[in-house]
KOLTI-637462 format. One record per atom (N, C-alpha, C): x, y, z; residue in three letters; chain; atom name. Coordinates in pm, 1 decimal. Layout:
<nodes>
[[X, Y, Z], "ala", "A", "CA"]
...
</nodes>
This chain:
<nodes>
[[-4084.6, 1706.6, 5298.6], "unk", "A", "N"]
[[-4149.6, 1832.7, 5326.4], "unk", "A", "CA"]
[[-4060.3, 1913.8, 5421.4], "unk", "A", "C"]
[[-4007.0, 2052.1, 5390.1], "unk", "A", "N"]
[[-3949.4, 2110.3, 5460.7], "unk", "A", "CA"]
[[-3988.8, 2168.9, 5610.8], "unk", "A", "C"]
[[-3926.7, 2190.9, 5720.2], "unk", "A", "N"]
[[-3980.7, 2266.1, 5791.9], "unk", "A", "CA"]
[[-3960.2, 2437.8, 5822.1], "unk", "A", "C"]
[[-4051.0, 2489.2, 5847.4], "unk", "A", "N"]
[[-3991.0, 2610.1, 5816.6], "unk", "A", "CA"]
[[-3990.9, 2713.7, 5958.2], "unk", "A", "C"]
[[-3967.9, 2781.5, 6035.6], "unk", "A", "N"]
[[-3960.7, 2834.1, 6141.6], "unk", "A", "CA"]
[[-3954.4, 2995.9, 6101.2], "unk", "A", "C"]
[[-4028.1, 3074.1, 6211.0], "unk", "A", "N"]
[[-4010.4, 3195.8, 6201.9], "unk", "A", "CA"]
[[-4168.5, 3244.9, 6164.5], "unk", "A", "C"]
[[-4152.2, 3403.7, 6098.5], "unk", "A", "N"]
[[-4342.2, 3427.3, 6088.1], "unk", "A", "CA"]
[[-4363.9, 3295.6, 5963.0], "unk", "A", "C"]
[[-4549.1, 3280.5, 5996.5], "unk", "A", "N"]
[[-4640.8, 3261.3, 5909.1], "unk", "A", "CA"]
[[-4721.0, 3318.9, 5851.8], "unk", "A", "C"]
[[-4758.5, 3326.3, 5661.0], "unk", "A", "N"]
[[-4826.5, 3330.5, 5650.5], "unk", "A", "CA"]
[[-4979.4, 3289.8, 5613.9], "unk", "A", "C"]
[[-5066.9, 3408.6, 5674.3], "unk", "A", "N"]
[[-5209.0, 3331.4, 5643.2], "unk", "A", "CA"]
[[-5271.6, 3426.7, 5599.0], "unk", "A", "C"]
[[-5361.5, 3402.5, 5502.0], "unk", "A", "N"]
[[-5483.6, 3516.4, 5472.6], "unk", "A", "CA"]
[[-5411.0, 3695.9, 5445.4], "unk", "A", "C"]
[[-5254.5, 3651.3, 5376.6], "unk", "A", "N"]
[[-5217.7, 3748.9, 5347.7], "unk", "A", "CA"]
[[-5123.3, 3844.9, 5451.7], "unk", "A", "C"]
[[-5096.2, 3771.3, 5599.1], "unk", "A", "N"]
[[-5089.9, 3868.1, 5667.4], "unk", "A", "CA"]
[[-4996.2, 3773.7, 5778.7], "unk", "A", "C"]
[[-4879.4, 3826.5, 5828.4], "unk", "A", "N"]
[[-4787.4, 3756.8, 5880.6], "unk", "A", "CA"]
[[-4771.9, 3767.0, 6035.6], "unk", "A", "C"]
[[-4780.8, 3630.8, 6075.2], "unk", "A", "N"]
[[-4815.6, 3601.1, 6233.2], "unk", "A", "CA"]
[[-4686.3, 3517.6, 6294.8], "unk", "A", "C"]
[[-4664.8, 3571.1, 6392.7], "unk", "A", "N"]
[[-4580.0, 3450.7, 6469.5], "unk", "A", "CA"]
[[-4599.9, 3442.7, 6645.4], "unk", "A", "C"]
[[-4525.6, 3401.0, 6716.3], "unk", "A", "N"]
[[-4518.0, 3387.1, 6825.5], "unk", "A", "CA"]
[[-4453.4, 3523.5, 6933.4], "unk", "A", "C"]
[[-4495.0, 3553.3, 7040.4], "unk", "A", "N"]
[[-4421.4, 3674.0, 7089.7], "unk", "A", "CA"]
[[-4466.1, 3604.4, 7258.5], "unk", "A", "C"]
[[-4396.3, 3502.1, 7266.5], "unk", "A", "N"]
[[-4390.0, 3461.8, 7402.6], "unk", "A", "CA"]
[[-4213.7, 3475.7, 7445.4], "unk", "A", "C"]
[[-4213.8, 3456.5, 7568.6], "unk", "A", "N"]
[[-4122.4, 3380.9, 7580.4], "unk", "A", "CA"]
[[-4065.9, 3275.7, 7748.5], "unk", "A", "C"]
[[-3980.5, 3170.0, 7756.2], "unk", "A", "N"]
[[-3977.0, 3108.8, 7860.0], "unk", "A", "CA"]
[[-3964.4, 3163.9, 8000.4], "unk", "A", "C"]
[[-3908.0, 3287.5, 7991.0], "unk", "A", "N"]
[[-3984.9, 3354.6, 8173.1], "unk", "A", "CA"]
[[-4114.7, 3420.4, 8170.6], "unk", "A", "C"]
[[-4140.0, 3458.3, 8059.2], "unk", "A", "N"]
[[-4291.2, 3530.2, 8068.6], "unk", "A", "CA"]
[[-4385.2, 3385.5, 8073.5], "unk", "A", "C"]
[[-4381.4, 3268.1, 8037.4], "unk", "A", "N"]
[[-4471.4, 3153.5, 8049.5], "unk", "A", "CA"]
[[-4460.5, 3097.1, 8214.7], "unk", "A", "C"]
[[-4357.6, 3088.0, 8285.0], "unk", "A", "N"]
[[-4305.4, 3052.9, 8395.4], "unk", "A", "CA"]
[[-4350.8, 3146.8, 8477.0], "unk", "A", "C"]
[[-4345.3, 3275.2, 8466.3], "unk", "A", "N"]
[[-4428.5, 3391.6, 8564.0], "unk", "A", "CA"]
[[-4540.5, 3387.5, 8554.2], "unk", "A", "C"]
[[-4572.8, 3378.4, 8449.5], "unk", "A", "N"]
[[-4749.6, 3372.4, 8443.5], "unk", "A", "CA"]
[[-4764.6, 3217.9, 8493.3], "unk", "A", "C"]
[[-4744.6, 3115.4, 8485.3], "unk", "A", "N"]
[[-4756.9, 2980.5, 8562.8], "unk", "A", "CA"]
[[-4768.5, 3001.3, 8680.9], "unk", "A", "C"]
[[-4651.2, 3048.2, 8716.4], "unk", "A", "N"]
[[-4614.2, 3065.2, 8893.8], "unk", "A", "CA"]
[[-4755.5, 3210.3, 8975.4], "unk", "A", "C"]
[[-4716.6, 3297.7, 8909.8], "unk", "A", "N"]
[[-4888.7, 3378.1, 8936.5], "unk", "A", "CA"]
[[-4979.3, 3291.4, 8927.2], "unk", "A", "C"]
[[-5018.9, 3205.1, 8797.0], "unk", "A", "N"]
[[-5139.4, 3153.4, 8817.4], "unk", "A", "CA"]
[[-5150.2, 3044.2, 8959.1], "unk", "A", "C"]
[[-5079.5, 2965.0, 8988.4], "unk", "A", "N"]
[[-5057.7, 2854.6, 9085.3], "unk", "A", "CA"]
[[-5096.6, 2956.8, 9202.9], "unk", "A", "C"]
[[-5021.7, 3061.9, 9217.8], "unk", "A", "N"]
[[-5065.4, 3205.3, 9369.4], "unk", "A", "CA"]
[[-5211.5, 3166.9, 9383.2], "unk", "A", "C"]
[[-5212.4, 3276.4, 9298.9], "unk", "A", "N"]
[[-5354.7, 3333.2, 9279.6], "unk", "A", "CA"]
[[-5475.6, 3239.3, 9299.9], "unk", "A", "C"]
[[-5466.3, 3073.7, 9222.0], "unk", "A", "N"]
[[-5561.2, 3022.6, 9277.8], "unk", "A", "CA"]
[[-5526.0, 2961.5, 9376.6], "unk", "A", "C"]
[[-5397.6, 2906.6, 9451.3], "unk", "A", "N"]
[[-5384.5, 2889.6, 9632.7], "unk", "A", "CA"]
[[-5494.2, 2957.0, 9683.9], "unk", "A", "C"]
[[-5452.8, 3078.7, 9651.2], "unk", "A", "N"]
[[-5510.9, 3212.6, 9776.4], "unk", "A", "CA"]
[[-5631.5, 3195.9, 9764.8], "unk", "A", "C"]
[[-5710.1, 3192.0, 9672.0], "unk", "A", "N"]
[[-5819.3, 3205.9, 9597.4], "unk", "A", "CA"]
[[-5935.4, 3033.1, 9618.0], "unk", "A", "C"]
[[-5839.7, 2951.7, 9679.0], "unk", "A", "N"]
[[-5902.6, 2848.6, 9709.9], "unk", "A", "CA"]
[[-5957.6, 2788.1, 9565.0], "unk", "A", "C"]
[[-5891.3, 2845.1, 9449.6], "unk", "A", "N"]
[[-5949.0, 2753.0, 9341.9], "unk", "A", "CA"]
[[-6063.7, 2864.1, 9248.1], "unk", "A", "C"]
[[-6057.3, 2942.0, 9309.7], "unk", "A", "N"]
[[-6228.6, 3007.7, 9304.4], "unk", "A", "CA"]
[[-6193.7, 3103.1, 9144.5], "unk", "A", "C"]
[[-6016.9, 3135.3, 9121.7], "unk", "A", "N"]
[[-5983.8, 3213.7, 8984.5], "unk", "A", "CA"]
[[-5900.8, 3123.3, 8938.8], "unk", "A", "C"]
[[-5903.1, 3025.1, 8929.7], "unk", "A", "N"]
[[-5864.4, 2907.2, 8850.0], "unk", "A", "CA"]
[[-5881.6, 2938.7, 8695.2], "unk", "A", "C"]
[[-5994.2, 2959.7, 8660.8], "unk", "A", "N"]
[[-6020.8, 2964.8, 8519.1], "unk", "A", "CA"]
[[-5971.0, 3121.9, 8501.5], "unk", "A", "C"]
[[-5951.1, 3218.7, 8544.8], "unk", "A", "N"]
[[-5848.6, 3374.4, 8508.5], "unk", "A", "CA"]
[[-5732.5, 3296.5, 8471.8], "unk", "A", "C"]
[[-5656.1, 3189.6, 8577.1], "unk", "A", "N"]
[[-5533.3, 3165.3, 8534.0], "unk", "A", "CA"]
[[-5501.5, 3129.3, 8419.0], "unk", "A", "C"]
[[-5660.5, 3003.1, 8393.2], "unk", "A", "N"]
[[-5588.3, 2963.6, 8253.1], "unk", "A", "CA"]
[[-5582.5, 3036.4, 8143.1], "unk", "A", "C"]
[[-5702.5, 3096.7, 8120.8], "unk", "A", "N"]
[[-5720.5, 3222.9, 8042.7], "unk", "A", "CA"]
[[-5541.5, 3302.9, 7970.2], "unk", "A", "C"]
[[-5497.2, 3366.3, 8134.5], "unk", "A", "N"]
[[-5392.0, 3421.1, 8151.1], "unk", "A", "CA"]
[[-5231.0, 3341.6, 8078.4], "unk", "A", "C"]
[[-5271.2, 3199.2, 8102.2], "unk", "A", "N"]
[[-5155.5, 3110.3, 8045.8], "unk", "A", "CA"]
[[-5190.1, 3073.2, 7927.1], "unk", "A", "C"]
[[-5347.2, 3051.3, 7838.2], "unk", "A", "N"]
[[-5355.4, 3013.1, 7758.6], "unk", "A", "CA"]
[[-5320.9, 3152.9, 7638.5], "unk", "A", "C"]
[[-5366.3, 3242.7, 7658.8], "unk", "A", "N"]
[[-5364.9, 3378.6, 7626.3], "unk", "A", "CA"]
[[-5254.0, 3389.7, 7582.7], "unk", "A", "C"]
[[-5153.5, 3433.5, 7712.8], "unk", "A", "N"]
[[-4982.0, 3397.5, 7664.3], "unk", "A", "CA"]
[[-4942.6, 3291.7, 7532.9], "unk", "A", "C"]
[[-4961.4, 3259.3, 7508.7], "unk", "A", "N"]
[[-4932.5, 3125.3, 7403.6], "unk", "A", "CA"]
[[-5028.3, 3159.8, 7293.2], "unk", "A", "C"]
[[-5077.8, 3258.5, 7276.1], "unk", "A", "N"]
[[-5132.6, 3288.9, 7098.5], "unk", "A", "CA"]
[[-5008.4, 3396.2, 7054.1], "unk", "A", "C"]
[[-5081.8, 3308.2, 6896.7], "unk", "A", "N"]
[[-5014.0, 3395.8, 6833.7], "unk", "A", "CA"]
[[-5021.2, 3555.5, 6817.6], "unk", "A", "C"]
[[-4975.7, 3653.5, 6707.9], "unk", "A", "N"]
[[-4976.1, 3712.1, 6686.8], "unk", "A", "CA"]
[[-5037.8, 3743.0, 6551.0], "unk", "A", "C"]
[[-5092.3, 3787.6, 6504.8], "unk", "A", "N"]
[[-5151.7, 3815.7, 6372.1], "unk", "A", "CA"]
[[-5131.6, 3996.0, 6350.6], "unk", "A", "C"]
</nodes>
């Protein structure tokens, strides 16, 4: 089975990835801030914020 890299398609309509390794690392490093400061309390914004980063595109 081949592998194939680059867009996918699905449902007619072509998706790929639009991250990249300093935009994941900034948003990491913000998120780690933010809940320091925050005592934990926007913990779940961060992940949101990092999980968010990491969808695709459709």
């Amino acid at each position: 089975m081949p592998v194939e890299f680059g867009a996918l398609t699905k449902y007619g309509r072509s998706s790929f990835f639009d991250g990249g390794l300093f935009e994941w690392i900034g948003w990491s490093i913000l998120g780690f801030i933010v809940t320091a400061f925050s005592l934990g309390i926007l913990y779940p914004w961060a992940l949101v914020m990092v999980y968010g980063w990491k969808m695709l595109v459709y």
